[in-house]
Backbone bond lengths (Angstrom), bond angles and torsions (degrees), N, CA, C in turn:
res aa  C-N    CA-C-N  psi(-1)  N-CA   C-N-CA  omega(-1)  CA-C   N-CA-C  phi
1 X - - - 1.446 - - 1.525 108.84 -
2 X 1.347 124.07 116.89 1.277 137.95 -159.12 2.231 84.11 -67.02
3 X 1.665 107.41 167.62 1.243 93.62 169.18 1.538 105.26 -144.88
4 X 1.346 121.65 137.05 1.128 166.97 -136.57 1.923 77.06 -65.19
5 X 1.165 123.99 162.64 1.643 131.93 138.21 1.561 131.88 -145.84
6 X 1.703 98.01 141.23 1.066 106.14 -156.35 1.471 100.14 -144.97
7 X 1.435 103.29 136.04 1.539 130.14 -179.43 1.362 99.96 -63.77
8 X 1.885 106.46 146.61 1.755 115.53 179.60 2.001 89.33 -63.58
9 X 0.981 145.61 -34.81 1.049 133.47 -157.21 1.686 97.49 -54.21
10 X 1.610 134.85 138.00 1.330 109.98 132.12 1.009 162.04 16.96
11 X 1.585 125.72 39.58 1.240 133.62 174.55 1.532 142.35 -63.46
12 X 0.848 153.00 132.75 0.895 137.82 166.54 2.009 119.36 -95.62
13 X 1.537 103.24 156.15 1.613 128.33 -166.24 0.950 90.57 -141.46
14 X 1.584 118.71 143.72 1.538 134.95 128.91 1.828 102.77 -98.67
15 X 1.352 86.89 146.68 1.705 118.13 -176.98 1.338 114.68 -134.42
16 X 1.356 93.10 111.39 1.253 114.59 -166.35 1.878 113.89 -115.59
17 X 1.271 122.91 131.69 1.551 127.98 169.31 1.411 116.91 -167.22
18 X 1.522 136.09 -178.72 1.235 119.22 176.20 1.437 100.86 -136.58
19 X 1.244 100.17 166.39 1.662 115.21 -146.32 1.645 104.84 -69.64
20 X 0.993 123.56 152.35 2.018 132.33 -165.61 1.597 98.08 78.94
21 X 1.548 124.48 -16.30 1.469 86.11 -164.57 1.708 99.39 -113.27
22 X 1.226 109.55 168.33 1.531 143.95 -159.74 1.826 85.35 -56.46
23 X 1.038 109.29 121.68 2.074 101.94 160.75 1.788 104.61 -102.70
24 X 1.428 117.34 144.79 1.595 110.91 142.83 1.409 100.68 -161.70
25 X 1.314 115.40 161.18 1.104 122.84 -157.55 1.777 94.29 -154.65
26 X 0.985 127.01 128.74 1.821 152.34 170.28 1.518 108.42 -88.45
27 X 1.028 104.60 113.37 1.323 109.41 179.32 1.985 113.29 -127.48
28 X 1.466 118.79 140.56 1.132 107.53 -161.16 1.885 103.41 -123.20
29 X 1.412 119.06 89.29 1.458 103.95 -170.84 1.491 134.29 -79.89
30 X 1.246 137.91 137.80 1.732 150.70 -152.94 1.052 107.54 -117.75
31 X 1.575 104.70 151.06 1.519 107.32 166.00 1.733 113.52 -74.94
32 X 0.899 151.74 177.39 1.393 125.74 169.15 1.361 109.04 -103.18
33 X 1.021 139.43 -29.41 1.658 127.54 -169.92 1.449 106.51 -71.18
34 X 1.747 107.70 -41.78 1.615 113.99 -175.09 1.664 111.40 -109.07
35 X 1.195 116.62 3.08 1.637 102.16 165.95 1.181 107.43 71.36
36 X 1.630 129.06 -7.91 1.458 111.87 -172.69 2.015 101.89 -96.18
37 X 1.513 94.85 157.04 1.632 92.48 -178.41 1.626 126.06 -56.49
38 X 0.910 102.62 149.60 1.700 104.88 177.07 1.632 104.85 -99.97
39 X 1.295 100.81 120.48 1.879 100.90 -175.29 1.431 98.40 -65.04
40 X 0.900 98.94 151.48 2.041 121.48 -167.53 1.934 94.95 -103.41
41 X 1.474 138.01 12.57 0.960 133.96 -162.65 0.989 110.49 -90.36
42 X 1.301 133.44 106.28 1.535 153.24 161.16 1.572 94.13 106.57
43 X 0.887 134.28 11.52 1.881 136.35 172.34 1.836 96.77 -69.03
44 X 1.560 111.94 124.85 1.149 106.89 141.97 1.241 136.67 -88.86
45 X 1.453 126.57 132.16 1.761 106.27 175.67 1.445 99.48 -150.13
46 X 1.557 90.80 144.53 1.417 115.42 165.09 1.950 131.54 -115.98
47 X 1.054 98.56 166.89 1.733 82.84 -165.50 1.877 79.59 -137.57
48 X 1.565 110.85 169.73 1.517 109.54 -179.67 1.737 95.47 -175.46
49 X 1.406 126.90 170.78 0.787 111.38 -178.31 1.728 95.57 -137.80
50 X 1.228 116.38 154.10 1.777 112.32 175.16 1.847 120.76 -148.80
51 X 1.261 115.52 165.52 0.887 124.62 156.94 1.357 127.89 -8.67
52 X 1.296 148.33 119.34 1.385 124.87 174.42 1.762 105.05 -94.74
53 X 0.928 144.05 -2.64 1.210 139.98 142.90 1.437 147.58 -60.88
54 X 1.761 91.55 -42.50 1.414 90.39 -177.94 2.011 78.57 -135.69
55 X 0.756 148.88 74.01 1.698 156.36 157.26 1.447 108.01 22.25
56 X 1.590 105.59 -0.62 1.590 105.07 165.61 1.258 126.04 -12.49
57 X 1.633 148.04 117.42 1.342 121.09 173.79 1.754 104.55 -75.69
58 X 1.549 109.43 155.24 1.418 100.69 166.40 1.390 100.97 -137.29
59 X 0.951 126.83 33.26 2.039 128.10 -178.51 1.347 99.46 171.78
60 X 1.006 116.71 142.66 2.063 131.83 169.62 1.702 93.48 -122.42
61 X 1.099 101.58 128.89 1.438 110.42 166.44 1.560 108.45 -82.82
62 X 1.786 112.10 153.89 1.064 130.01 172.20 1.184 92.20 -107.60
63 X 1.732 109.30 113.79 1.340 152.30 153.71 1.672 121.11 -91.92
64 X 1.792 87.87 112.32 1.746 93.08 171.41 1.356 101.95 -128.33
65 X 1.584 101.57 146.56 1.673 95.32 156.82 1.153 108.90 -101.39
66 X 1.841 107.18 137.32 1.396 131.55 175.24 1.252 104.79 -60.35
67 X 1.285 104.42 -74.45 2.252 114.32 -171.87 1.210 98.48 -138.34
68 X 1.523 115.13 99.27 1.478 134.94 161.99 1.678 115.84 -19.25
69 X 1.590 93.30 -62.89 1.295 99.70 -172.85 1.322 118.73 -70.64
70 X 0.970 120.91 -36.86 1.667 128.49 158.59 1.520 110.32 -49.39
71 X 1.326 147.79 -42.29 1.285 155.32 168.31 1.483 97.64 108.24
72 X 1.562 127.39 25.89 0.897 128.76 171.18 1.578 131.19 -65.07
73 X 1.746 137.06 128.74 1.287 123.82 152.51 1.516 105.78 -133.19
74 X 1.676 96.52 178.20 1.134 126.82 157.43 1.173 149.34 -91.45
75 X 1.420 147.41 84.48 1.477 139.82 -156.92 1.143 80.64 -104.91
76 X 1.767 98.74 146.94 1.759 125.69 161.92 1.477 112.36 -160.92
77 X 1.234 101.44 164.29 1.574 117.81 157.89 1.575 117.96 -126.46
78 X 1.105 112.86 175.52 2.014 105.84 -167.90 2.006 71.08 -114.84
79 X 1.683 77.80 174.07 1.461 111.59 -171.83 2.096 103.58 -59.93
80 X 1.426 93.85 -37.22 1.876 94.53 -170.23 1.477 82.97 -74.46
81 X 1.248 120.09 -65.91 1.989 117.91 -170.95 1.399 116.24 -34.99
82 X 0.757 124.96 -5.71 1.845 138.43 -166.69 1.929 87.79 -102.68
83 X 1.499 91.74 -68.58 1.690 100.73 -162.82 1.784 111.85 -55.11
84 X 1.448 117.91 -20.21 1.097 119.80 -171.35 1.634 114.73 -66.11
85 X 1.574 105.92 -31.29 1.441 135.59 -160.10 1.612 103.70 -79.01
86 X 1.611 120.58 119.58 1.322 108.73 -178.16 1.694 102.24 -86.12
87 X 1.460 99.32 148.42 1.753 108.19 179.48 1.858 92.54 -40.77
88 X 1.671 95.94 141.25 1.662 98.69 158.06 1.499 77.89 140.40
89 X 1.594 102.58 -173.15 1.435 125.31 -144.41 1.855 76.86 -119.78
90 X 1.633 85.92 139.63 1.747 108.63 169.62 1.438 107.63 -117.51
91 X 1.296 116.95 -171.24 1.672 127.74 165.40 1.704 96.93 -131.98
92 X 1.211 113.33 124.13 1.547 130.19 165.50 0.984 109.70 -115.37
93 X 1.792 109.26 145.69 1.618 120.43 175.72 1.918 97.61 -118.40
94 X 1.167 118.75 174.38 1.580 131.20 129.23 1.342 105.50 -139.75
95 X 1.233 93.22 123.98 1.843 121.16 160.02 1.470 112.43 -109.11
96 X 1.462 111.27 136.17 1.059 127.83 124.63 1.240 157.26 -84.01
97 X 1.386 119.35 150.44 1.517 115.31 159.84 1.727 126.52 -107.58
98 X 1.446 96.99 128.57 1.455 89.86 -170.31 1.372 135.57 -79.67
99 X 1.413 172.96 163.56 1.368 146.86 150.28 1.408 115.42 -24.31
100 X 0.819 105.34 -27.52 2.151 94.05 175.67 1.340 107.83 -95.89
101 X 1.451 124.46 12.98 1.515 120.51 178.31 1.642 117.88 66.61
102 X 1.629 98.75 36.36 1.750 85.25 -170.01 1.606 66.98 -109.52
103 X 1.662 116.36 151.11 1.539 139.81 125.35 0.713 135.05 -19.42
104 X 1.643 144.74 111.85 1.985 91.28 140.07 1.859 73.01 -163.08
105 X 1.777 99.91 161.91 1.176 104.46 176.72 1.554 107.17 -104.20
106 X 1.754 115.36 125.16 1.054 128.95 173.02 1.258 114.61 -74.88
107 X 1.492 144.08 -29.58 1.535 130.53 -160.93 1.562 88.04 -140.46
108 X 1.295 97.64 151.51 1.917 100.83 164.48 1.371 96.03 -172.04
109 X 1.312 123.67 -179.10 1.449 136.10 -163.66 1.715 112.78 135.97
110 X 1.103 134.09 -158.73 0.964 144.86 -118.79 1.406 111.57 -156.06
111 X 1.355 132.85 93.41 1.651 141.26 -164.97 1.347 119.39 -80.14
112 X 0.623 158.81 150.02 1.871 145.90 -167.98 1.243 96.29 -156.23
113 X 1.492 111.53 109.10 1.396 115.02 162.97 1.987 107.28 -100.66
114 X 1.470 82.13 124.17 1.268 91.77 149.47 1.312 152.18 -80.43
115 X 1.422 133.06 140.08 1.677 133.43 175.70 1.754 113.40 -47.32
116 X 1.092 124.10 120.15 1.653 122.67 -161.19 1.787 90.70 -87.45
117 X 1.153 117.97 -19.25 1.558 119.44 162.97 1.179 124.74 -37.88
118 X 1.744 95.65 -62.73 1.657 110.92 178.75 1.715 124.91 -73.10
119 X 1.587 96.02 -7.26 1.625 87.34 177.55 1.643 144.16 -71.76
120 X 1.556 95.16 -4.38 1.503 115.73 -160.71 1.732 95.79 -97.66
């Protein structure tokens, strides 16, 4: 699965799949002025998705990095993590943390689960 790239600045994604099935998504992160990867080495990050009313979480993504040095990861959900999710629109972040302990969330947007009814 080819993977997407995206500047540390604030980006925004919509994420899109329908419910029972497998999600993952490749994501490749940049510096923004020079486009070259930012090594992911010793960065913690998590991604989750919630409520848009009340920020409820209702899913944490399983986040790996593929090749650090590449600024490569992995976001997913398993087949039950999908099914738990009622059809409708979420709000997702991924944040990191960097080796110097600064924050900040690089990607966010908008998750859309689909009805696994309607997919056939």
């Amino acid at each position: 699965m080819p993977a997407q790239t995206f500047d540390a600045g604030a980006g925004n994604l919509t994420l899109r799949f329908h419910r029972g099935d497998e999600f993952a998504a490749h994501m490749r992160i940049t510096y923004r002025d020079s486009g070259l990867p930012i090594d992911l080495e010793g960065y913690s990050l998590s991604a989750w998705a919630s409520l848009f009313d009340t920020d409820e979480v209702v899913a944490e993504f399983d986040l790996r990095v593929v090749d650090a040095a590449a600024g490569l990861l992995s976001l997913s959900l398993t087949e039950d993590e999908t099914a738990d999710l009622d059809a409708g629109s979420y709000r997702w972040r991924l944040k990191w943390i960097a080796p110097n302990d600064v924050g900040r969330t690089i990607l966010r947007g908008v998750c859309e689960v689909l009805d696994e009814r309607r997919a056939a």
